[in-house]
Rosetta silent file (secondary structure, phi, psi, omega in degrees, C-alpha in Angstrom):
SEQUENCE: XXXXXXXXXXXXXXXXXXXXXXXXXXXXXXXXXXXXXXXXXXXXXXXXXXXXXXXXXXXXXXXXXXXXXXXXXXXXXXXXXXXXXXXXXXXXXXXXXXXXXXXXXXXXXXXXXXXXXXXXXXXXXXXXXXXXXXXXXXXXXXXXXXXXXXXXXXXXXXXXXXXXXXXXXXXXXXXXXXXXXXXXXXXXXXXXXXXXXXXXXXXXXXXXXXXXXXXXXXXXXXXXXXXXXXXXXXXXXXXXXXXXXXXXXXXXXXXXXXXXXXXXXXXXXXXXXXXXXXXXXXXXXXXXXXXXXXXXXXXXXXXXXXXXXXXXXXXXXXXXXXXX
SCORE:     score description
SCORE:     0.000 S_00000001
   1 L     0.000  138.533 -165.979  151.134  -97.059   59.851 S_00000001
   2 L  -102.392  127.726 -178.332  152.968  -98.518   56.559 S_00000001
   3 L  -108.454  141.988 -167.363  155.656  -95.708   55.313 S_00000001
   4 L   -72.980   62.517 -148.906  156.567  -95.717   51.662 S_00000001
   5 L  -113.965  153.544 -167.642  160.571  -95.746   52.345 S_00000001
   6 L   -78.218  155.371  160.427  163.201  -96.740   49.648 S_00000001
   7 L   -26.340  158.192 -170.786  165.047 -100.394   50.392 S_00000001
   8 L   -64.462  -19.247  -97.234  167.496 -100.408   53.681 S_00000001
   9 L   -75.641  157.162 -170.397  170.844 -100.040   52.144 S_00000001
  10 L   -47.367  113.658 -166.326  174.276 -101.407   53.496 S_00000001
  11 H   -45.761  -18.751  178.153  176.783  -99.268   55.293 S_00000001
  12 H   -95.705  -20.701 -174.070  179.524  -99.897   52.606 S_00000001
  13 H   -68.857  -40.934 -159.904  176.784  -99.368   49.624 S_00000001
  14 H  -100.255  -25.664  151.088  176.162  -95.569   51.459 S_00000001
  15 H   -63.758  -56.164  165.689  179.935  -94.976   51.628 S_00000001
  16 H   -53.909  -13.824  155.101  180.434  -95.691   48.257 S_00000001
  17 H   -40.675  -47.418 -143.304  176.990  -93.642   47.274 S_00000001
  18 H   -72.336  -50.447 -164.253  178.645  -90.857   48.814 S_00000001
  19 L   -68.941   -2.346 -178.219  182.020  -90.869   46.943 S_00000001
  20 L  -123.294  -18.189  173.994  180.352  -91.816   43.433 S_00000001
  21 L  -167.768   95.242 -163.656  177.414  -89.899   43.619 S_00000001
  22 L   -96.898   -2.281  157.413  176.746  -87.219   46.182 S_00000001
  23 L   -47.370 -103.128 -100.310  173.361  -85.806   44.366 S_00000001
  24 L   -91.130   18.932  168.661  171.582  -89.040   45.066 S_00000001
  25 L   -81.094  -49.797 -167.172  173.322  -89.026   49.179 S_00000001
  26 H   -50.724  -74.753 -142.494  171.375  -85.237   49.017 S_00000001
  27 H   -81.934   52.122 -164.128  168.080  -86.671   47.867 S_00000001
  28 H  -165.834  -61.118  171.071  168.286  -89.548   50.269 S_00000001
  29 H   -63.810  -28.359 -171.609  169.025  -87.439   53.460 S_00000001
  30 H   -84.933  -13.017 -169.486  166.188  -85.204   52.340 S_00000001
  31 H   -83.143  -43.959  155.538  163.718  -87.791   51.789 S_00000001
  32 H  -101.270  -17.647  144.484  164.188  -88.894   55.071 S_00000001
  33 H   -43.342  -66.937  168.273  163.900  -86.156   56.911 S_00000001
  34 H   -34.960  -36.792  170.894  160.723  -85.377   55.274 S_00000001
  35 H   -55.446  -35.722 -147.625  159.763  -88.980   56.638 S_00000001
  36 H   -69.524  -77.670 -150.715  161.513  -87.861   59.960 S_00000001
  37 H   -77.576   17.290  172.205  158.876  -84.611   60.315 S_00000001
  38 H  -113.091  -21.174  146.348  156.094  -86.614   59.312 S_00000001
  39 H   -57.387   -5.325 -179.315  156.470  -89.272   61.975 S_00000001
  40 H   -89.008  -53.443 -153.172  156.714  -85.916   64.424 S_00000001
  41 H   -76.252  -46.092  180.000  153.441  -84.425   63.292 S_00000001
  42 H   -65.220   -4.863  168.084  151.707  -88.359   63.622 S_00000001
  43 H   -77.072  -26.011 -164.111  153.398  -88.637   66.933 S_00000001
  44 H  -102.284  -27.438  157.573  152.367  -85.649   68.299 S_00000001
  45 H   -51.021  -29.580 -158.289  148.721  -86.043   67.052 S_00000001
  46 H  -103.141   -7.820 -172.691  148.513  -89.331   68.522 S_00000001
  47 H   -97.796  -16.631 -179.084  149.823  -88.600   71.960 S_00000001
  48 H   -49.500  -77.110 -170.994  147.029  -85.771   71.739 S_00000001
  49 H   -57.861  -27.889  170.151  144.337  -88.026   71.455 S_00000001
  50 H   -63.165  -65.427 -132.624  146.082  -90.742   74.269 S_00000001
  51 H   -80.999  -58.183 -175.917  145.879  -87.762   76.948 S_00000001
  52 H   -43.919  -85.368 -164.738  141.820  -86.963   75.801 S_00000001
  53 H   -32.545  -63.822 -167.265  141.305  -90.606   75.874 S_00000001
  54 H   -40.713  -46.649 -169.821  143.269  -91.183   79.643 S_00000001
  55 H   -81.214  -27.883 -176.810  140.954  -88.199   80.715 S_00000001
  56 H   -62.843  -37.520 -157.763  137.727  -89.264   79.647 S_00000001
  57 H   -54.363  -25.630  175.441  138.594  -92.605   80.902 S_00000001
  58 L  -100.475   25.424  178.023  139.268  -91.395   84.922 S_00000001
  59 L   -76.120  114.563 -168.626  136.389  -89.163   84.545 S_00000001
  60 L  -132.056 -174.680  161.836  134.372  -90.147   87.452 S_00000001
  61 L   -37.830  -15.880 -153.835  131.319  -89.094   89.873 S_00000001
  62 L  -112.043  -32.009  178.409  133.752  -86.636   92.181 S_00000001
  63 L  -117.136   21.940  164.727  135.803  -84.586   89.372 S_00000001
  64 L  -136.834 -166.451  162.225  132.970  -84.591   86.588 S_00000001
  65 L   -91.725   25.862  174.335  129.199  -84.711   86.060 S_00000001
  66 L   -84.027  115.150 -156.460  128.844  -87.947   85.970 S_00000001
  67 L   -37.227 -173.986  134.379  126.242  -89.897   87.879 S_00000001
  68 L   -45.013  -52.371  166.061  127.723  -92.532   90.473 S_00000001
  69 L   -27.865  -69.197  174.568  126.015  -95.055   88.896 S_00000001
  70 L   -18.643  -38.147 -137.879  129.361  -94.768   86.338 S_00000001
  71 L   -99.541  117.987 -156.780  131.719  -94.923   88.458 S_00000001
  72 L   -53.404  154.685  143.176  134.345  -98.193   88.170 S_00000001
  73 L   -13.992  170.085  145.604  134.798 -100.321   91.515 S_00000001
  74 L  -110.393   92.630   90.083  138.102  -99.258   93.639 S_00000001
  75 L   -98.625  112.321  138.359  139.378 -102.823   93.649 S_00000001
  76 L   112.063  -71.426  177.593  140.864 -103.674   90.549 S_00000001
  77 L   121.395   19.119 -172.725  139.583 -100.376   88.133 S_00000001
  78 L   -92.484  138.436  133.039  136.469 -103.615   86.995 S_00000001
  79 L   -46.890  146.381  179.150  132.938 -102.281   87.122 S_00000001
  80 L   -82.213  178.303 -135.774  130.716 -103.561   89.002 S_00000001
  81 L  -104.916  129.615 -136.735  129.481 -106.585   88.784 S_00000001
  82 L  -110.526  141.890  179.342  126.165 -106.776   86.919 S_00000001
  83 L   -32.461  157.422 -173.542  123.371 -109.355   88.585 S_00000001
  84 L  -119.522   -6.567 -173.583  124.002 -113.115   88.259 S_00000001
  85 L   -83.403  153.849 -173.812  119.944 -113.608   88.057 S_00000001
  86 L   -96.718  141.824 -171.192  118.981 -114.422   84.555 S_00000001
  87 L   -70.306  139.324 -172.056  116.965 -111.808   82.994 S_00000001
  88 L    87.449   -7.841 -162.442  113.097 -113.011   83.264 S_00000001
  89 L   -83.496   19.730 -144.834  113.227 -115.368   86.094 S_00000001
  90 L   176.744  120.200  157.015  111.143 -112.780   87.979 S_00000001
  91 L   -93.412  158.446 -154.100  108.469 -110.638   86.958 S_00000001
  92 L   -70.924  170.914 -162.246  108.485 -106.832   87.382 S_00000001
  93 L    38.776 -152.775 -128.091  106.473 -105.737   91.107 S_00000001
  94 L   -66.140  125.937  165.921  105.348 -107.309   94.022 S_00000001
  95 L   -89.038  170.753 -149.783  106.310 -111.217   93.937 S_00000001
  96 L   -79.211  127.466 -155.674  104.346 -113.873   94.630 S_00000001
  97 L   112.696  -38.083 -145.159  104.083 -113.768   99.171 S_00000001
  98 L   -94.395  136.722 -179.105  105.080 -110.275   99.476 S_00000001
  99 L  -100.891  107.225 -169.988  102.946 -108.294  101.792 S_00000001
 100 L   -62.530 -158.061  179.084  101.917 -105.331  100.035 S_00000001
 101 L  -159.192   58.336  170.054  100.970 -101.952  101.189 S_00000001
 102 L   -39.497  121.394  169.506   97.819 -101.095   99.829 S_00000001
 103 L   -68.653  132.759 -179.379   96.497  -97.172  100.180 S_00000001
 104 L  -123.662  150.401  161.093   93.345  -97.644  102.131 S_00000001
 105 L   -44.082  148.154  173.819   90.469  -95.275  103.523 S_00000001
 106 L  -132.741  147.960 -169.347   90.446  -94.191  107.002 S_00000001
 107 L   -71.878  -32.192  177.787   87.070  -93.748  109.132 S_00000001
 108 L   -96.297   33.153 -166.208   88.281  -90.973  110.308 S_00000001
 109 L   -51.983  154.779  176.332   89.792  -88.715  108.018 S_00000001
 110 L   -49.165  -41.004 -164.908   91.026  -84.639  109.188 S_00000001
 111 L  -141.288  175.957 -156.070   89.098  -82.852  107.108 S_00000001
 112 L  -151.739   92.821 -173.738   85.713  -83.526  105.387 S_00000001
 113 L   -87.417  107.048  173.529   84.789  -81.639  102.017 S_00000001
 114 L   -81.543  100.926  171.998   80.857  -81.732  101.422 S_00000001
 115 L   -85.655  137.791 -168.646   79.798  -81.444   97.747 S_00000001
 116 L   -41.030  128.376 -157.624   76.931  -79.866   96.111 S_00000001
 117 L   -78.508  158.025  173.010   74.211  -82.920   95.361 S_00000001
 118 L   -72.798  134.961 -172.698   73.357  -83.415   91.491 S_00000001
 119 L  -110.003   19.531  152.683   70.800  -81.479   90.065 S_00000001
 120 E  -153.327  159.508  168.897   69.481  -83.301   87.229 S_00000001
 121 L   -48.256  105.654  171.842   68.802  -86.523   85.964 S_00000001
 122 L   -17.888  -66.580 -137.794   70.898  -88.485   82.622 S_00000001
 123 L   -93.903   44.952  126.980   67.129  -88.676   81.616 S_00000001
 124 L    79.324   30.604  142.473   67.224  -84.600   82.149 S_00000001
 125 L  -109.302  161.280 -150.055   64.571  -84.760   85.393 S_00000001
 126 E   -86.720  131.694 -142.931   65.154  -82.158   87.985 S_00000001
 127 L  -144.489    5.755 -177.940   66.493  -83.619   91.287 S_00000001
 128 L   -56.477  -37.297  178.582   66.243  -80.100   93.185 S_00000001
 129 L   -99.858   18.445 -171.115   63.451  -81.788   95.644 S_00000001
 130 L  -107.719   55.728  145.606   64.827  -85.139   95.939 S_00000001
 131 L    60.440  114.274  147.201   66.683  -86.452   99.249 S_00000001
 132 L   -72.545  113.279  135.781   69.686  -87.678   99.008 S_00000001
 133 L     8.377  -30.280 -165.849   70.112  -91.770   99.371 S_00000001
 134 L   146.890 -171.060  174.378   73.532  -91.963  100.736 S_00000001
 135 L  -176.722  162.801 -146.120   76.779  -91.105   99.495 S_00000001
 136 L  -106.045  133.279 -177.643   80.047  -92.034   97.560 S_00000001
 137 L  -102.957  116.817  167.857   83.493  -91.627   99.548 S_00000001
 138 L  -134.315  137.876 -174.111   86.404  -90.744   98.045 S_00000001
 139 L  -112.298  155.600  177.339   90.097  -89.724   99.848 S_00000001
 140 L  -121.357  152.521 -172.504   93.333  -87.858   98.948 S_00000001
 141 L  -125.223   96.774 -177.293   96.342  -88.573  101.195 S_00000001
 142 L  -137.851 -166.310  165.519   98.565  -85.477  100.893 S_00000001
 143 L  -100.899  171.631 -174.982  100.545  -82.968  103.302 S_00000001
 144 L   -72.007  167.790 -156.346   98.973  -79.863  105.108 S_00000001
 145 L   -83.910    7.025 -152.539   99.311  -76.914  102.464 S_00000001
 146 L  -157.991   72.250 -172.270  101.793  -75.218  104.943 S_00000001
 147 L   -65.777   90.611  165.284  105.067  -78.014  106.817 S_00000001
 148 L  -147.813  134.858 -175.931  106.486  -75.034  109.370 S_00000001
 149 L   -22.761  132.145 -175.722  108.488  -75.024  112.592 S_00000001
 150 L  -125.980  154.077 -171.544  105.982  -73.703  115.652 S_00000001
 151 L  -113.618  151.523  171.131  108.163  -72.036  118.454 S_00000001
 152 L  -119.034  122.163 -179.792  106.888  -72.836  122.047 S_00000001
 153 L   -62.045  116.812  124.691  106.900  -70.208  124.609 S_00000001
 154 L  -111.379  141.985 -173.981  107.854  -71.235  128.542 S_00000001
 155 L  -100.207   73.591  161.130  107.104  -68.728  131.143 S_00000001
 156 L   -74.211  131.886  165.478  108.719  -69.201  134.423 S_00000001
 157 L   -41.553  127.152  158.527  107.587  -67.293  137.365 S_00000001
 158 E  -119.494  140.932 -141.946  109.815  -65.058  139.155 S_00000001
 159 E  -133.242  110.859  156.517  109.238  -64.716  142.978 S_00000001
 160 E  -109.054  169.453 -154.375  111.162  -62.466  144.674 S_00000001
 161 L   -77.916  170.764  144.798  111.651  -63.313  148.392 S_00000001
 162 L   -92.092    7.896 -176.582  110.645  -61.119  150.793 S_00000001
 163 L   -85.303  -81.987 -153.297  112.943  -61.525  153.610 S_00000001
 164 L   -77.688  -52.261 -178.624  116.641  -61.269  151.700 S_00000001
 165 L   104.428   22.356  131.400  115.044  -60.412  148.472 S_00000001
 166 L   -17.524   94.448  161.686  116.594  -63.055  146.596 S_00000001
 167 E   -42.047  115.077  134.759  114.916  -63.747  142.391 S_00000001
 168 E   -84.264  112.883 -172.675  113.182  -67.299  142.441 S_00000001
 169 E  -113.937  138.448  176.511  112.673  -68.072  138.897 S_00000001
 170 L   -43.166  151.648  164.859  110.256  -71.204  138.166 S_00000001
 171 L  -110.149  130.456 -156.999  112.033  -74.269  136.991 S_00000001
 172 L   -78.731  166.125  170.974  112.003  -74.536  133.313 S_00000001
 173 L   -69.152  159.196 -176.118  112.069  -78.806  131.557 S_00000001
 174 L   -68.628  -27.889  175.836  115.397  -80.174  131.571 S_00000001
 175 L   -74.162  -27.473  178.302  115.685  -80.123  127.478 S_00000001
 176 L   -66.165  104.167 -155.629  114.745  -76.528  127.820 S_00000001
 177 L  -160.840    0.141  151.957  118.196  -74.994  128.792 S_00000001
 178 L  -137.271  175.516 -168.650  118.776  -71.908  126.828 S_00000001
 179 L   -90.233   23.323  152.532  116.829  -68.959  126.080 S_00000001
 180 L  -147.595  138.253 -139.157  116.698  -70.072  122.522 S_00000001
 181 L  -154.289  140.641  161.380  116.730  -73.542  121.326 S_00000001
 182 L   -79.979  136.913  154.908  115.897  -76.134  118.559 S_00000001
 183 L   -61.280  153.740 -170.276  113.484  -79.241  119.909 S_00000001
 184 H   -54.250  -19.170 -158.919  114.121  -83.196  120.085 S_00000001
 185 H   -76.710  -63.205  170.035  111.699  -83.695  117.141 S_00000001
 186 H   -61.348  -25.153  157.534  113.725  -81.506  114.855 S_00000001
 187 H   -69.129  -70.938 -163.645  116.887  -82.586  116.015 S_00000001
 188 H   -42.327  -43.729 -159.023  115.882  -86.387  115.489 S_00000001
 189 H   -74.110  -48.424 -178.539  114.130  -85.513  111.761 S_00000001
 190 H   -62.125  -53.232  134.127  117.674  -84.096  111.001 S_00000001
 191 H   -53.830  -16.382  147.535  119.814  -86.636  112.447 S_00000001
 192 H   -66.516   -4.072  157.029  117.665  -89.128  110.558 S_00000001
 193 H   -62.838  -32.398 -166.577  118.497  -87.510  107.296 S_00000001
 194 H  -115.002  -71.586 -143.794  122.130  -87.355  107.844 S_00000001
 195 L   -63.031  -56.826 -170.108  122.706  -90.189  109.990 S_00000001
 196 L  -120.984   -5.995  151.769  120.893  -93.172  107.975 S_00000001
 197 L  -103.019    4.386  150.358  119.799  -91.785  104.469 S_00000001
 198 L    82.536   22.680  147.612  123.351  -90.323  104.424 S_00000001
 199 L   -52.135  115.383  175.663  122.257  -86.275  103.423 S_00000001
 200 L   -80.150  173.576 -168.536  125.287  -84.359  103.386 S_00000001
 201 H   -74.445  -84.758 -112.680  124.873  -80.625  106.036 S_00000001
 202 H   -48.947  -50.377 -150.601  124.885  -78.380  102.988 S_00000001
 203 H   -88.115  -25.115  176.361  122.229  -80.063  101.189 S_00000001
 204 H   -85.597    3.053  163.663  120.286  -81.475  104.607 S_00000001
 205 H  -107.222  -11.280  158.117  120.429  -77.507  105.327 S_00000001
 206 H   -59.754  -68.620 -167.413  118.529  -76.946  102.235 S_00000001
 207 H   -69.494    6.633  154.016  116.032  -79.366  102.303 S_00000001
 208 H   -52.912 -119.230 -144.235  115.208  -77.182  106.252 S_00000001
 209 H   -44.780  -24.761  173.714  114.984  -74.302  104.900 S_00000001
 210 H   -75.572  -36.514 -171.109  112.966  -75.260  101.803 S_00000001
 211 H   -90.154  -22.383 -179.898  110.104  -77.718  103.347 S_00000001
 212 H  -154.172   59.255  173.759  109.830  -75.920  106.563 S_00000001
 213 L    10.251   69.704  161.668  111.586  -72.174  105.701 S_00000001
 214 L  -141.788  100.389 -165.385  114.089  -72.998  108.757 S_00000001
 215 L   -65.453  126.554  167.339  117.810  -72.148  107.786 S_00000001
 216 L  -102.693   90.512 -175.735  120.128  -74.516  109.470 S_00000001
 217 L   -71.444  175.725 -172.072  123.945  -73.953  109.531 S_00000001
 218 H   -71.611  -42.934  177.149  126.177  -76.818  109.482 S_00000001
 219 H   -44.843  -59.421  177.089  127.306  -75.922  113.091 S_00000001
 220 H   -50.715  -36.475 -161.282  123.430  -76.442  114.321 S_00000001
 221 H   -99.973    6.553  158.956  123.170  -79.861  112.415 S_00000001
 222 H   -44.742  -65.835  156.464  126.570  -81.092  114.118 S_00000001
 223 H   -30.176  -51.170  166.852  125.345  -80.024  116.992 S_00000001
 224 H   -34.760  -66.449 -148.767  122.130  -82.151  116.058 S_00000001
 225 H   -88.165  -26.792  179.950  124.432  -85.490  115.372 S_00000001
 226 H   -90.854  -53.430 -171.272  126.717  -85.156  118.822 S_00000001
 227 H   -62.071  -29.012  156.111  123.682  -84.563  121.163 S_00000001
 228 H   -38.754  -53.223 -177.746  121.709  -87.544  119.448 S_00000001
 229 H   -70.253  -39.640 -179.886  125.001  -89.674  119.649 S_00000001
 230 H   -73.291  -10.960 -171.572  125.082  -88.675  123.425 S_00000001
 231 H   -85.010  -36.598  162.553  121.426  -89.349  124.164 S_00000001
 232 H   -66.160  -17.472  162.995  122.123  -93.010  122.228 S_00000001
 233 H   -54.957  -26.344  169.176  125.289  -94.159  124.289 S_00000001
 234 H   -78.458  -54.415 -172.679  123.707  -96.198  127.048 S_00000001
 235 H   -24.171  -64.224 -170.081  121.691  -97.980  124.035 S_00000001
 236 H   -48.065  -50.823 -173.273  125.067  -98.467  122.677 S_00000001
 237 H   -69.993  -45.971 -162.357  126.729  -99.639  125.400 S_00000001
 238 H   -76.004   -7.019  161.092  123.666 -102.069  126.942 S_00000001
 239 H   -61.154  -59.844  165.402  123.894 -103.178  122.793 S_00000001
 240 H   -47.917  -46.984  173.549  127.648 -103.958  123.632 S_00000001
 241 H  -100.256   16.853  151.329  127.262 -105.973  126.548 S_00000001
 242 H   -85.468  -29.375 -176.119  124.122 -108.451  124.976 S_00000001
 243 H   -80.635  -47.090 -172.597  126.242 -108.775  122.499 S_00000001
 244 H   -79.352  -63.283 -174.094  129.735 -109.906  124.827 S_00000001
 245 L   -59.168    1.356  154.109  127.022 -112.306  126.670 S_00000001
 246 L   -83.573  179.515 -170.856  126.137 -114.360  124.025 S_00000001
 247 L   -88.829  -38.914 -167.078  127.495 -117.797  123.423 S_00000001
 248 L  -120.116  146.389  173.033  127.609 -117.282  119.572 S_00000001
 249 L  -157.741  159.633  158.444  128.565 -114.274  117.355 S_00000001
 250 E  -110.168  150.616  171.230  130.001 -112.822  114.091 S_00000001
 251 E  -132.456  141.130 -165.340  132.523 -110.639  113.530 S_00000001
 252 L  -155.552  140.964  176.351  133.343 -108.642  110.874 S_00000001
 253 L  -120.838  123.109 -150.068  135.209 -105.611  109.407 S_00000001
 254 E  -124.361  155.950  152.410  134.816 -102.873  106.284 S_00000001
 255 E   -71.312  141.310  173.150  136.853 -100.108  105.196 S_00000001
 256 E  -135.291  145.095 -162.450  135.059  -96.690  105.615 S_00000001
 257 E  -101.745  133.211 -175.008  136.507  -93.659  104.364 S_00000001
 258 E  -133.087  114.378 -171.676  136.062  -91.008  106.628 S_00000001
 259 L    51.729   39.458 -157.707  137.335  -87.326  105.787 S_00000001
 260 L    93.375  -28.522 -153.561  139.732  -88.928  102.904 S_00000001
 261 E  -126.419  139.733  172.314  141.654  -91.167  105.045 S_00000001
 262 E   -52.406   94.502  164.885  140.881  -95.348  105.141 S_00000001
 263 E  -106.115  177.871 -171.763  139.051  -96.038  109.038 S_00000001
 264 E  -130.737  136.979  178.068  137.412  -99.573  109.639 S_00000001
 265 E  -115.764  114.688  179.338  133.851 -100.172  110.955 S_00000001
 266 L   -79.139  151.949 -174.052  134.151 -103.195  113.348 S_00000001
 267 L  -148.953  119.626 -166.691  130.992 -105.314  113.820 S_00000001
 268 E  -124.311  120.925 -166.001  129.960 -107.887  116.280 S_00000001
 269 E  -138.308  109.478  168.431  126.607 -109.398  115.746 S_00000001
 270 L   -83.477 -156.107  167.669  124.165 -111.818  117.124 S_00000001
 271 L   -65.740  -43.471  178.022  121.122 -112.997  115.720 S_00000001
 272 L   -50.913  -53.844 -172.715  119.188 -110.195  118.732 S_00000001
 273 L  -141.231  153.780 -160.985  121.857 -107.703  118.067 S_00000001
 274 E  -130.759  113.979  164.224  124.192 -105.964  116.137 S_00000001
 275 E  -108.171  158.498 -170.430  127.170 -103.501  117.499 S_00000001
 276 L  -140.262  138.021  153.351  129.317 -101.106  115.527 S_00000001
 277 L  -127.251  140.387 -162.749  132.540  -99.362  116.176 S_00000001
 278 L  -106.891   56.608  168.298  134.742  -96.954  114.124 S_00000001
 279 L   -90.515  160.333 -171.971  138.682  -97.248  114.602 S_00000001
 280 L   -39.948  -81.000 -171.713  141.577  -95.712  112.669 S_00000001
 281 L  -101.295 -154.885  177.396  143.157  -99.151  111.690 S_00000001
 282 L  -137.014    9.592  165.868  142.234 -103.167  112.181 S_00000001
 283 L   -60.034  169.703 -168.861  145.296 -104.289  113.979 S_00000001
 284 H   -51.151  -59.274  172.926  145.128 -106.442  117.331 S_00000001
 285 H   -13.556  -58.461 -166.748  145.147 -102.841  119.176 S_00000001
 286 H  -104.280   15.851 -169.876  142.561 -101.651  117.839 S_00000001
 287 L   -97.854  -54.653 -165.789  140.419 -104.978  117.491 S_00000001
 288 L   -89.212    9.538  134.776  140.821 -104.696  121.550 S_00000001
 289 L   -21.893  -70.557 -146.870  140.084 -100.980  121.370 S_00000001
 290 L   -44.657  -64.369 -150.369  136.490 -102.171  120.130 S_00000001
 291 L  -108.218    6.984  152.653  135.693 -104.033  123.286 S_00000001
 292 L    74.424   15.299  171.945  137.957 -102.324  125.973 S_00000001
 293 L  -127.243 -177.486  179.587  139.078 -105.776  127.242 S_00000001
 294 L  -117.310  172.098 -168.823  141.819 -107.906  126.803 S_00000001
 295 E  -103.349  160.380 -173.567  141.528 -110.791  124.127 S_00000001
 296 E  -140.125  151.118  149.462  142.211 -114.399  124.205 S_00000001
 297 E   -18.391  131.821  107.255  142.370 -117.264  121.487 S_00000001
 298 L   -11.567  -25.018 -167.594  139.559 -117.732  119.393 S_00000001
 299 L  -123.818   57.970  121.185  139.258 -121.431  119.358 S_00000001
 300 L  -115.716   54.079 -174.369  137.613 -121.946  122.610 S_00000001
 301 L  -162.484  134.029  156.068  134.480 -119.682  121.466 S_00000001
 302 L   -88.888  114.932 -122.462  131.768 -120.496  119.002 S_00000001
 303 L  -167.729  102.148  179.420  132.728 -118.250  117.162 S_00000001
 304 E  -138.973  177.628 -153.511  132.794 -117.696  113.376 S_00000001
 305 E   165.063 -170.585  174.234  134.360 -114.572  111.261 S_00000001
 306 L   -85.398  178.156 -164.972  137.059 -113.630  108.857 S_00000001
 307 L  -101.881   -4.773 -179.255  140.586 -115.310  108.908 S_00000001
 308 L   -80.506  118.406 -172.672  142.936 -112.012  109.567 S_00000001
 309 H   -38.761  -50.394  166.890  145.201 -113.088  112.366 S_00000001
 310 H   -45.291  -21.453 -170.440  144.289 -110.089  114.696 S_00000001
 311 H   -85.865  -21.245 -179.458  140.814 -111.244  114.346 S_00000001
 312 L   -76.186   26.355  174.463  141.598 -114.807  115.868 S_00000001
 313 E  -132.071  147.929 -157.166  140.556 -113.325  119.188 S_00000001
 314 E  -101.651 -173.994  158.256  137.394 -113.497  121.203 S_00000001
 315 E  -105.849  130.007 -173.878  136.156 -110.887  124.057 S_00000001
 316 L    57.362 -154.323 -172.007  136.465 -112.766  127.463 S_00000001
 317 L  -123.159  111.882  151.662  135.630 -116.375  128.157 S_00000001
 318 L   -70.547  -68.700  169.522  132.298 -116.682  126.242 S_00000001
 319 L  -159.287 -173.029 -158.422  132.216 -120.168  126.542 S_00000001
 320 L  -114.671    4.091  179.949  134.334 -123.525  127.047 S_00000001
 321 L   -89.707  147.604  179.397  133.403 -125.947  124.485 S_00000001
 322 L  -107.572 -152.391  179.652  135.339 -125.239  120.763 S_00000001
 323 L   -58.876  -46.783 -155.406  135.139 -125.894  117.305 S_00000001
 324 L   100.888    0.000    0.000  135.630 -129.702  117.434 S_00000001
């Protein structure tokens, strides 16, 4: 901003001002003050408008309403990084190869609606006595009007002896183990909600209770995600050791933020198989955390991966030939 202010003048020109004329010293001090409190009010306007700017600008998915979509990179504060394909090079749906997934008829559909036959003619004769010829098939592919939870009864016998007099109660299935209980199928449809589309419990206790009017607290769908992870741990493990017995593998590591704080998801992968583990940091420790063994050099293993020096270690003696 350009301020309309009289020439600079010279420290001996403003002593002699004062002693030759102390009017125009008056009108000189007042004139800049007036300058003084007018640079105050544009300073203080303008720092107004910095702090509004600063906040729209860190306005993000997590402390506004703003989709995700929005929301700047955490490397760097850049957005992300918009496609490198040239707009047109592609046309929109299924490209040319891609094996669609056409809705088709099935010979056997559930239910079977029979409709009244026509009873006249375009050319208006009466079709009341006529036969019908055949007939035109058409299907709708929907859900039943009514998705809800069925509880299953078991009824063990109780026998009591007659010598000692001893209760023999029938033996119940092994999943059955209290006398009230959710089933694998609803445990599974819930960890697959949460687990791999990534439905937080509030909102994965909603969509329960809305599609199939069964309220779910967050304790029940915990529950859900540790007995699932224990019934999946041999997978895991017999995943882990196809994986240490091939000759070739990659390895690789991401940050994952887990309850605020920066954990790493370790990854060891053949072409067959792929394993994943979840430690705190990425140091050697916890690289040999992963596989519960101790590590050796890297460059007698085919072997390929990132370049961070803890990482320059295989599991075991895969195999003895190197790089070259």
């Amino acid at each position: 901003m350009k301020l309309d202010l009289p020439p600079k003048p010279t420290r001996k020109a403003l002593v002699d001002l004062c002693g030759a004329d102390p009017e125009e010293v008056a009108t000189l001090l007042f004139l800049t003050w007036s300058k003084l409190e007018e640079l105050t009010e544009i300073e203080e306007k303008q720092s107004l408008e910095i702090a509004q700017l600063k906040a729209k600008i860190s306005k993000n998915s997590r402390n506004s309403s703003k989709p995700p979509s929005t929301d700047k990179s955490n490397s760097g504060g850049n957005p992300p990084k918009k496609s490198s394909r040239k707009v047109g090079e592609r046309k929109p749906g299924g490209q040319k190869g891609h094996k669609g997934a056409t809705l088709e008829q099935r010979a056997n559909p559930e239910h079977i609606v029979k409709l009244d036959a026509p009873q006249k003619c375009k050319c208006g004769k009466d079709l009341d006595a006529v036969a019908a010829s055949g007939q035109q098939r058409r299907q709708v592919f929907d859900l039943p009007p009514e998705i809800k939870v069925e509880v299953t009864e078991y009824q063990a016998p109780i026998c009591r002896c007659p010598s000692c007099g001893h209760k023999n109660v029938g033996k119940f299935p092994q999943e059955v183990s209290a006398p009230v209980q959710y089933g694998s199928r609803i445990r599974a449809v819930g960890t697959y909600l949460h687990v791999y589309h990534l439905i937080p419990y509030e909102r994965l206790g909603e969509i329960f209770n809305h599609l199939f009017s069964s309220q779910l607290s967050t304790g029940v769908l915990t529950g859900f995600i540790k007995k699932s992870a224990d019934c999946a741990k041999p997978l895991h493990d017999k995943i882990k050791e196809k994986v240490k017995a091939s000759g070739f593998m990659h390895n690789d590591e991401t940050g994952l933020n887990i309850l605020d704080e920066t954990s790493w998801l370790h990854t060891a992968s053949t072409p067959e198989y792929a394993y994943f583990k979840v430690t705190e940091g990425r140091s050697f420790a916890d690289i040999e955390s992963v596989w519960n063994v101790y590590l050796k050099l890297c460059w007698s293993l085919v072997r390929c991966g990132s370049c961070y020096d803890p990482r320059r270690t295989i599991i075991g003696d895969f195999a003895t030939h190197g790089f070259g």
